[in-house]
N, C-alpha and C positions, 0 to 999 in steps of 0.2 A: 368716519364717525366713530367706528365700534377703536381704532387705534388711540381717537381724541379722547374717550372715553376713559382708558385701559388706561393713561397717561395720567388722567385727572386723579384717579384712582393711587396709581401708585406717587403720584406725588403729596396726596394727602391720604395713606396708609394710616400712620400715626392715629389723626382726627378719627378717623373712620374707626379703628378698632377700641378708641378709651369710648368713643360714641356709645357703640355697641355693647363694649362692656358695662358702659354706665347703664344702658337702657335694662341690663340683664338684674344687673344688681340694684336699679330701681325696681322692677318687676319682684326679686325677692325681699325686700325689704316692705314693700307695698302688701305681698300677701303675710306677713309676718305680722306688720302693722293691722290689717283686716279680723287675721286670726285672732290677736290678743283681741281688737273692738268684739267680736263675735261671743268668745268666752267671757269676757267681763261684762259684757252687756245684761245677762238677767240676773246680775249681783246689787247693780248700782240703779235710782229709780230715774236719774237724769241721761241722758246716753253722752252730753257731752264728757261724762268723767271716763270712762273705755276709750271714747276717741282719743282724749287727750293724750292717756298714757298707753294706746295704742301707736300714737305718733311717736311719739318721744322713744318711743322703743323700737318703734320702725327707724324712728333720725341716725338713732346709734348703730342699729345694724347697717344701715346705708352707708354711715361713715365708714365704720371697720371693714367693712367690702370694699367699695370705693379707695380707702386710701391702701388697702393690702392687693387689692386686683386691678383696680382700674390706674390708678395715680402712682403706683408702687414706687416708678422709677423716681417720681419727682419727691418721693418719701424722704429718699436716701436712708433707709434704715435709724429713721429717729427715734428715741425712746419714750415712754409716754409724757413724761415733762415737756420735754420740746414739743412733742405736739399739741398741748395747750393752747396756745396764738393758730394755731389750724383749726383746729375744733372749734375753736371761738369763730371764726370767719366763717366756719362752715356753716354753724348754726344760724349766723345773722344770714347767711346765702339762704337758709331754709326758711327764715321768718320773713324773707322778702319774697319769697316763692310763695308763703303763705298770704303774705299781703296781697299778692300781686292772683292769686286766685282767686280770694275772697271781691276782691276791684272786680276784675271781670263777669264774674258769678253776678254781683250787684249790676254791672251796669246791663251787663245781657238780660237777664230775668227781671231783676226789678226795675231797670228805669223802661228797656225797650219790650220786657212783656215776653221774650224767648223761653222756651221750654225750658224749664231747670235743671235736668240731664245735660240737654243738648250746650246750655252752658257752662257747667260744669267740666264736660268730656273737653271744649273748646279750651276754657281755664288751662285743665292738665296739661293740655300741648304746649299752648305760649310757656307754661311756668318747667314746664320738665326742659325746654329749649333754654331759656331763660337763665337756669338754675344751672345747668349743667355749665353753659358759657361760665359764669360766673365761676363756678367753683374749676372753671379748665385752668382759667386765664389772673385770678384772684386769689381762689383757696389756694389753691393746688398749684401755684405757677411756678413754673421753672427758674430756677437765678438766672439772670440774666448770662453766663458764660456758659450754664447748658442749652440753652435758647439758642444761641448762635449755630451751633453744632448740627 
């Protein structure tokens, strides 16, 4: 069992560490995100305007980690031009991660009556899973002749 294990493991190495790394630099981009809502919150009298440009400022710092830490190899050292058409995928990967929050959020709490945390917390997971798929295998994907490799 523990050799079947040990095997699974180093055959998806790879997965395993952009995982982790993504989960790391989602973690700091999220308290980044938090911190701006926090500090802008008793400037502005609606709080969605903090969140928003608490996101958006979270989104970019998630990019620029992600694509320099996590995704680095699949970057190939592009200059900011070229990465345009990534940026742009990543963003709509974040608007569908947004959507796909907000769905869950709605159907857990308002249509079935669940605690609003507890669907919220539930959101996060599908959409951090979700998001990350997407941007391994979509943003961030490999050309097909490093793929093979």
């Amino acid at each position: 069992m523990i050799e079947r294990l040990a095997e699974l493991v180093r055959r998806h190495a790879g997965f395993i560490a952009e995982a982790t790394g993504y989960l790391a630099v989602s973690v700091a981009a999220l308290a980044i995100d938090f911190t701006v809502y926090w500090l802008l919150l008793g400037l502005f009298t609606k709080a969605f305007v903090p969140a928003a440009v608490g996101y958006a400022i979270g989104l970019v710092v998630h990019y620029l980690l992600a694509s320099r830490l996590v995704f680095a190899a699949r970057m190939n050292g592009r200059g900011i031009a070229a990465e345009t058409p990534t940026f742009a995928k990543y963003l709509a990967s974040g608007i569908a991660g947004l959507a796909m929050t907000a769905a869950i959020v709605w159907l857990a709490s308002d249509v079935l009556g669940w605690n609003a945390l507890v669907a919220k917390v539930i959101a996060i997971g599908f959409a951090f899973v979700a998001v990350f798929l997407m941007r391994r295998y979509l943003v961030f994907a490999m050309p097909a002749r490093e793929a093979v490799a």
